[in-house]
C-alpha positions in Angstrom: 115.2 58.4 127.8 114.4 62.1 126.3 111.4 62.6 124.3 112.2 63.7 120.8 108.9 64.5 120.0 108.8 68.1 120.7 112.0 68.7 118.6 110.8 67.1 115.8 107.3 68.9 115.4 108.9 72.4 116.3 111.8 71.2 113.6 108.7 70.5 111.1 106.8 73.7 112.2 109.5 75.9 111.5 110.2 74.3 108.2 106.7 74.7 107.1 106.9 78.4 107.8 110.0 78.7 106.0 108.7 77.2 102.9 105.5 79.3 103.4 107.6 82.3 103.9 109.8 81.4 100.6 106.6 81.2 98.2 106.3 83.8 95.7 103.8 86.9 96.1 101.4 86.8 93.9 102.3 88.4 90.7 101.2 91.2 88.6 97.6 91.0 88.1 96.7 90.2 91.4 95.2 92.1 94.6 94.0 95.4 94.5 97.2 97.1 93.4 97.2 95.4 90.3 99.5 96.5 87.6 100.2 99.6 90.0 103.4 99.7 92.6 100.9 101.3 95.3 97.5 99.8 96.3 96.9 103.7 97.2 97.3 104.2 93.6 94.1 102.4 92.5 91.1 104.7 92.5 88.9 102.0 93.4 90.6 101.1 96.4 91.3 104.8 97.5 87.6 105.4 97.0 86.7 102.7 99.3 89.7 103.5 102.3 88.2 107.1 102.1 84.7 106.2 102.5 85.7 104.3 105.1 87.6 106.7 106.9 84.5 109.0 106.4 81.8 106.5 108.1 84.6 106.2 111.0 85.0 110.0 111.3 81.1 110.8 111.2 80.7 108.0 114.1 83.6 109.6 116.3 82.1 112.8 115.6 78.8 111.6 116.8 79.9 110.7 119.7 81.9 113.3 120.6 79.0 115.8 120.0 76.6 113.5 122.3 79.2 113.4 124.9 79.8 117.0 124.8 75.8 118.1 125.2 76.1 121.2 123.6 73.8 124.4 124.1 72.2 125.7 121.1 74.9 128.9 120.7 77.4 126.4 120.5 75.8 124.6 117.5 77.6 127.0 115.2 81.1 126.5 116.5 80.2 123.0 116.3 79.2 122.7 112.7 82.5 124.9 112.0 84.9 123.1 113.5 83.4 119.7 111.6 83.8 121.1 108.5 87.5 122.3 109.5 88.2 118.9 110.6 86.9 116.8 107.2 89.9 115.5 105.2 90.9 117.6 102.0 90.0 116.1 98.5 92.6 113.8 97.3 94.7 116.0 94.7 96.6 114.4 92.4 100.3 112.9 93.9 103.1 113.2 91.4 104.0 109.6 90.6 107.1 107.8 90.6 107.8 108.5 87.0 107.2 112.0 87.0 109.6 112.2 89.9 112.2 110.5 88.6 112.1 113.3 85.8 113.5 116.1 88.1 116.9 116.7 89.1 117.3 116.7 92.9 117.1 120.2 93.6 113.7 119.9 91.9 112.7 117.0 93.5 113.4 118.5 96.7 111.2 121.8 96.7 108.4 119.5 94.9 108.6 117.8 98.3 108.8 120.8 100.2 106.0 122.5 98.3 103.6 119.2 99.5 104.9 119.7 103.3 103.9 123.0 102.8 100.0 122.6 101.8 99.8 119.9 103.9 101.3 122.2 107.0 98.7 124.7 105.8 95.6 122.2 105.8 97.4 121.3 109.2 97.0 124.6 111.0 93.4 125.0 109.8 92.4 122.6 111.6 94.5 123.6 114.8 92.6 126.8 114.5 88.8 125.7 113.7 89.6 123.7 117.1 90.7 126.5 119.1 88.2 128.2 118.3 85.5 125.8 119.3 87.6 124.8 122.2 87.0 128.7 123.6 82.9 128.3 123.4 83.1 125.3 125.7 82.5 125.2 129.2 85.5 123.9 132.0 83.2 120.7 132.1 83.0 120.1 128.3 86.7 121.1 128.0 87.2 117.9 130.6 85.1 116.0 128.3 86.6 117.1 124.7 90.4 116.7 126.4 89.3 113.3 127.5 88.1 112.1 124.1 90.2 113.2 121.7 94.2 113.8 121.1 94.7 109.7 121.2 94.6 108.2 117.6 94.1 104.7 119.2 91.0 105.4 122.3 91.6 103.8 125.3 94.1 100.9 123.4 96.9 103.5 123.5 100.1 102.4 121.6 99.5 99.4 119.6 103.1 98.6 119.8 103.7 95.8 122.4 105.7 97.0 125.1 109.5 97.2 125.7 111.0 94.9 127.4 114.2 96.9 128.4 
Protein backbone atom coordinates (compact mmCIF):
# COMPACT_ATOMS: atom_id res chain seq x y z
CA UNK A 1 0.00 0.00 0.00
CA UNK A 2 1.26 3.61 -1.14
CA UNK A 3 1.74 6.22 1.41
CA UNK A 4 -0.49 9.23 0.84
CA UNK A 5 1.15 11.18 3.25
CA UNK A 6 3.58 13.06 1.17
CA UNK A 7 0.70 14.11 -1.37
CA UNK A 8 -1.40 15.37 1.10
CA UNK A 9 1.15 17.80 3.02
CA UNK A 10 2.68 18.93 -0.44
CA UNK A 11 -1.29 19.29 -1.49
CA UNK A 12 -1.66 21.49 1.88
CA UNK A 13 1.74 23.27 1.40
CA UNK A 14 0.93 24.42 -1.91
CA UNK A 15 -2.46 25.59 -0.84
CA UNK A 16 -1.18 27.53 1.95
CA UNK A 17 1.11 29.48 -0.43
CA UNK A 18 -1.55 30.06 -2.71
CA UNK A 19 -3.79 31.66 -0.23
CA UNK A 20 -0.72 33.54 1.08
CA UNK A 21 0.04 34.56 -2.40
CA UNK A 22 -3.77 35.71 -2.97
CA UNK A 23 -3.75 38.15 0.19
CA UNK A 24 -3.99 41.69 -0.44
CA UNK A 25 -0.87 44.11 -0.33
CA UNK A 26 -1.14 46.25 2.13
CA UNK A 27 -2.92 49.32 1.15
CA UNK A 28 -2.29 52.92 0.85
CA UNK A 29 -0.81 54.13 4.00
CA UNK A 30 1.48 51.47 4.50
CA UNK A 31 5.41 50.93 3.98
CA UNK A 32 7.70 53.41 3.17
CA UNK A 33 6.10 54.44 -0.23
CA UNK A 34 3.11 55.55 1.46
CA UNK A 35 0.65 57.53 -0.47
CA UNK A 36 3.51 57.68 -3.29
CA UNK A 37 3.60 55.10 -6.43
CA UNK A 38 7.49 54.83 -5.88
CA UNK A 39 9.26 54.05 -2.55
CA UNK A 40 12.22 56.12 -4.44
CA UNK A 41 9.81 58.87 -4.28
CA UNK A 42 9.85 59.40 -0.47
CA UNK A 43 12.60 61.67 0.62
CA UNK A 44 13.00 59.90 3.79
CA UNK A 45 13.72 56.74 2.27
CA UNK A 46 15.89 58.13 -0.61
CA UNK A 47 17.89 59.97 2.12
CA UNK A 48 18.53 56.78 3.95
CA UNK A 49 19.29 54.37 0.42
CA UNK A 50 21.81 57.28 -0.33
CA UNK A 51 23.49 57.37 2.92
CA UNK A 52 23.74 54.02 2.65
CA UNK A 53 25.19 53.80 -0.59
CA UNK A 54 27.72 56.47 0.61
CA UNK A 55 29.05 54.40 3.90
CA UNK A 56 29.35 51.34 1.23
CA UNK A 57 31.23 53.51 -1.35
CA UNK A 58 33.67 55.16 1.40
CA UNK A 59 34.41 51.39 2.71
CA UNK A 60 35.19 50.06 -0.99
CA UNK A 61 37.12 53.12 -1.40
CA UNK A 62 39.12 52.36 1.63
CA UNK A 63 40.01 49.46 0.70
CA UNK A 64 40.90 49.89 -2.58
CA UNK A 65 43.22 52.78 -1.52
CA UNK A 66 44.91 50.31 1.27
CA UNK A 67 45.26 47.70 -1.37
CA UNK A 68 46.73 49.92 -3.83
CA UNK A 69 49.71 51.47 -1.32
CA UNK A 70 50.02 54.52 -2.99
CA UNK A 71 53.18 56.88 -3.06
CA UNK A 72 52.72 60.27 -1.86
CA UNK A 73 52.64 61.90 -5.77
CA UNK A 74 49.91 59.73 -6.27
CA UNK A 75 47.82 61.13 -3.37
CA UNK A 76 46.50 63.83 -5.72
CA UNK A 77 45.26 61.66 -8.49
CA UNK A 78 43.79 59.79 -5.81
CA UNK A 79 41.79 62.38 -4.12
CA UNK A 80 40.65 63.42 -7.83
CA UNK A 81 39.52 60.55 -9.04
CA UNK A 82 37.26 60.08 -5.49
CA UNK A 83 35.68 63.01 -6.00
CA UNK A 84 35.00 62.08 -9.81
CA UNK A 85 33.61 58.95 -8.73
CA UNK A 86 30.98 60.33 -5.82
CA UNK A 87 27.36 60.08 -7.04
CA UNK A 88 25.72 63.49 -8.35
CA UNK A 89 23.09 65.19 -6.14
CA UNK A 90 19.72 63.85 -6.61
CA UNK A 91 18.01 66.57 -9.02
CA UNK A 92 14.55 66.57 -9.21
CA UNK A 93 12.91 63.59 -11.61
CA UNK A 94 9.81 64.78 -13.52
CA UNK A 95 6.97 62.76 -12.09
CA UNK A 96 4.45 60.72 -13.56
CA UNK A 97 1.99 63.52 -13.81
CA UNK A 98 4.07 66.00 -15.26
CA UNK A 99 4.81 63.39 -17.83
CA UNK A 100 1.72 62.51 -18.67
CA UNK A 101 1.31 66.38 -19.68
CA UNK A 102 3.56 66.13 -22.74
CA UNK A 103 2.77 64.85 -26.13
CA UNK A 104 5.09 62.09 -27.12
CA UNK A 105 7.46 63.97 -29.12
CA UNK A 106 7.97 65.87 -25.81
CA UNK A 107 8.13 63.09 -23.80
CA UNK A 108 10.64 61.62 -25.82
CA UNK A 109 13.49 64.41 -25.89
CA UNK A 110 12.60 64.90 -22.01
CA UNK A 111 13.94 61.35 -21.97
CA UNK A 112 16.62 61.94 -24.21
CA UNK A 113 17.73 65.12 -22.44
CA UNK A 114 18.08 62.75 -18.96
CA UNK A 115 20.26 60.03 -21.09
CA UNK A 116 22.18 62.87 -21.99
CA UNK A 117 23.26 64.37 -18.47
CA UNK A 118 23.42 61.14 -17.21
CA UNK A 119 25.95 60.00 -20.32
CA UNK A 120 27.76 63.26 -19.39
CA UNK A 121 28.08 62.46 -15.51
CA UNK A 122 29.01 58.97 -17.13
CA UNK A 123 32.12 60.00 -19.08
CA UNK A 124 33.42 61.99 -16.16
CA UNK A 125 33.97 59.51 -14.33
CA UNK A 126 35.55 57.27 -17.25
CA UNK A 127 37.96 60.13 -17.52
CA UNK A 128 38.86 61.03 -13.68
CA UNK A 129 39.73 57.03 -13.87
CA UNK A 130 41.95 57.17 -16.73
CA UNK A 131 43.64 59.53 -15.49
CA UNK A 132 44.43 58.00 -12.21
CA UNK A 133 44.84 54.71 -13.97
CA UNK A 134 48.06 56.46 -15.97
CA UNK A 135 49.90 57.46 -12.38
CA UNK A 136 49.82 53.83 -11.38
CA UNK A 137 52.43 51.43 -11.48
CA UNK A 138 52.05 47.80 -13.80
CA UNK A 139 51.76 46.20 -10.12
CA UNK A 140 48.96 48.64 -8.90
CA UNK A 141 47.34 48.41 -12.28
CA UNK A 142 47.19 44.42 -11.51
CA UNK A 143 45.75 45.33 -8.22
CA UNK A 144 43.10 48.27 -9.34
CA UNK A 145 42.03 45.69 -12.44
CA UNK A 146 41.62 43.00 -9.90
CA UNK A 147 39.36 45.02 -7.60
CA UNK A 148 37.10 46.82 -9.39
CA UNK A 149 34.94 46.51 -12.87
CA UNK A 150 32.63 43.67 -10.95
CA UNK A 151 29.46 45.27 -9.31
CA UNK A 152 29.09 42.00 -7.25
CA UNK A 153 33.08 41.09 -5.82
CA UNK A 154 34.06 37.73 -6.04
CA UNK A 155 29.91 36.57 -5.97
CA UNK A 156 29.84 37.39 -9.66
CA UNK A 157 26.25 37.14 -11.28
CA UNK A 158 23.73 36.79 -8.67
CA UNK A 159 21.55 35.17 -11.21
CA UNK A 160 21.54 31.27 -10.65
CA UNK A 161 22.95 29.60 -13.51
CA UNK A 162 21.38 28.30 -16.74
CA UNK A 163 20.65 25.18 -17.05
CA UNK A 164 20.62 24.88 -20.89
Amino acid sequence: MKSVFKPVLLAGLMAVALGALAQPGPGPGAGPGAGNPSASANPEFRDRMQARMQRHMDRRAADLKAKLKLSAEQDSAWNAYVAAMKPPAVGPHPSRAELDKLTTPERLDKMRELRKQREAEMDKRDDATRAFYATLTAEQKKVFDANTGRPFGDRGDRRPPRKD
